[in-house]
N, C-alpha and C positions, 0 to 999 in steps of 0.2 A: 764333200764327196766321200772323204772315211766314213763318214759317219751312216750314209747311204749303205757303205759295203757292209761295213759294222751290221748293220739292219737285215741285210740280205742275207749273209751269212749267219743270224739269229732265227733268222725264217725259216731258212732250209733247215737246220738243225730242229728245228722244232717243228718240223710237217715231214722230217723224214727219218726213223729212229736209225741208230747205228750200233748195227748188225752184221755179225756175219754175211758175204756174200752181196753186201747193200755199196754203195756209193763213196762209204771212205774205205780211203787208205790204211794198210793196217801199220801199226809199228814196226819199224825198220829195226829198231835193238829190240824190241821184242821175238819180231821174224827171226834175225840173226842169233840172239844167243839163248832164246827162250826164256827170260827174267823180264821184268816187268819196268821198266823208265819209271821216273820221276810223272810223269806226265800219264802214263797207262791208264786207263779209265775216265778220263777229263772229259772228252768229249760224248761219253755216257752220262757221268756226273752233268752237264750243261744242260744237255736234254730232260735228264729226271729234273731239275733243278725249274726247267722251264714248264713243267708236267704236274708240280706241285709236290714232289717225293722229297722233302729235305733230307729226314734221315738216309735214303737210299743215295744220295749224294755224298753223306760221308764215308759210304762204303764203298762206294766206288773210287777214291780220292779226298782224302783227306787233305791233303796236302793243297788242292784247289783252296779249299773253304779259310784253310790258315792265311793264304797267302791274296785271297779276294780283296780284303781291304787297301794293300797294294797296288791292285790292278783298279779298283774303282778309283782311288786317289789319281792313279795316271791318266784313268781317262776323262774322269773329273776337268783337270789341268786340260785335254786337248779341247772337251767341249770351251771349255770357257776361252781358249785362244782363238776356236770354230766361230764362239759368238764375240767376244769383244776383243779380239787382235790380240789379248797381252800373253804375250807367250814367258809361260812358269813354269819349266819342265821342273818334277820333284825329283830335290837333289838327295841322293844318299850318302852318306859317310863312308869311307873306308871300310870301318867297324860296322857297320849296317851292311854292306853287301858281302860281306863278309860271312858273316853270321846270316844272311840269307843264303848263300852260297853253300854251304855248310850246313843249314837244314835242309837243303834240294838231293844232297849228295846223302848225307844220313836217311833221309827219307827213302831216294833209293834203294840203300843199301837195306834198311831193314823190313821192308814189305816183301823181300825176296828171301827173309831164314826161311830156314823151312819146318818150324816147330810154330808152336802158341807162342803168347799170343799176335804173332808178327806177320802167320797168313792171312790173319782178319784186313791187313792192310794190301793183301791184293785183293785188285780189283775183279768182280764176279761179271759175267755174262748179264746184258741185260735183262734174259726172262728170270734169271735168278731173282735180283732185287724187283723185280716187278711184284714177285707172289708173295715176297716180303711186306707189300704195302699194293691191298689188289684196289682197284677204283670199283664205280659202281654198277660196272659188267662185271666184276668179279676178279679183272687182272689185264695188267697193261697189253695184254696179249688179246685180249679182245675189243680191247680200244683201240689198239695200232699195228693188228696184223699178226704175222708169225714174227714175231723178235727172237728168234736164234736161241743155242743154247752152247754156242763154241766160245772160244778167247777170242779176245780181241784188245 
């Protein structure tokens, strides 16, 4: 049944870009103090990512791509408990989430200085990265509509 919503939730995101004005939510620390989370462009990044744009992926969220092999390991573990019962949750160490913990907070912190090279790590509007890497209309904006040009 996760694994259903897992699906569904990859569908929408990928049949529906996220844009200003469009059907997500925006950031609640972003809204509130106007800095960018840990998280700020992810679900940009997921979409280019499903769209064929790797490098616009890392510009929107670096911090996804470091930390993907983590999540594929987790969900790894759920499919195989999904198909063959043995439940393996992966265990981390102290020192391991530790220093994960610790690059989520450093990541934070330095996508939001406000000199070089540390804005390159906020994340950009989606027609931004789109004209960075256009398809063969010329730009994801003619493939998928008007995609915005605000924060989000």
């Amino acid at each position: 049944m996760g694994v259903l919503g897992l699906l569904g939730v990859a569908a929408w995101i990928y049949a529906h870009p996220p844009v200003p004005g469009s059907y997500y939510p925006s950031c609640l620390f972003n809204v509130t103090t106007g800095l960018y989370c840990p998280g700020c462009g992810g679900t940009r990044a997921v979409f280019l990512a499903m769209h064929g744009y790797p490098l616009d992926v890392l510009r929107q969220n670096l911090l996804i791509v470091v930390l993907l092999p983590l999540a594929a390991w987790r969900l790894f573990s759920l499919a195989r408990f999904a198909v063959v019962g043995d439940w393996r949750w992966p265990q981390f160490g102290y020192r391991s989430s530790m220093a994960i913990a610790l690059l989520v907070v450093a990541f934070g912190v330095v996508r939001n200085l406000p000199f070089a090279p540390f804005t390159s790590l906020a994340p950009k509007p989606l027609a931004a990265s789109a004209q960075s890497f256009p398809d063969e209309g010329g730009n994801l904006a003619g493939r998928f509509g008007d995609l915005g040009s605000g924060r989000r």
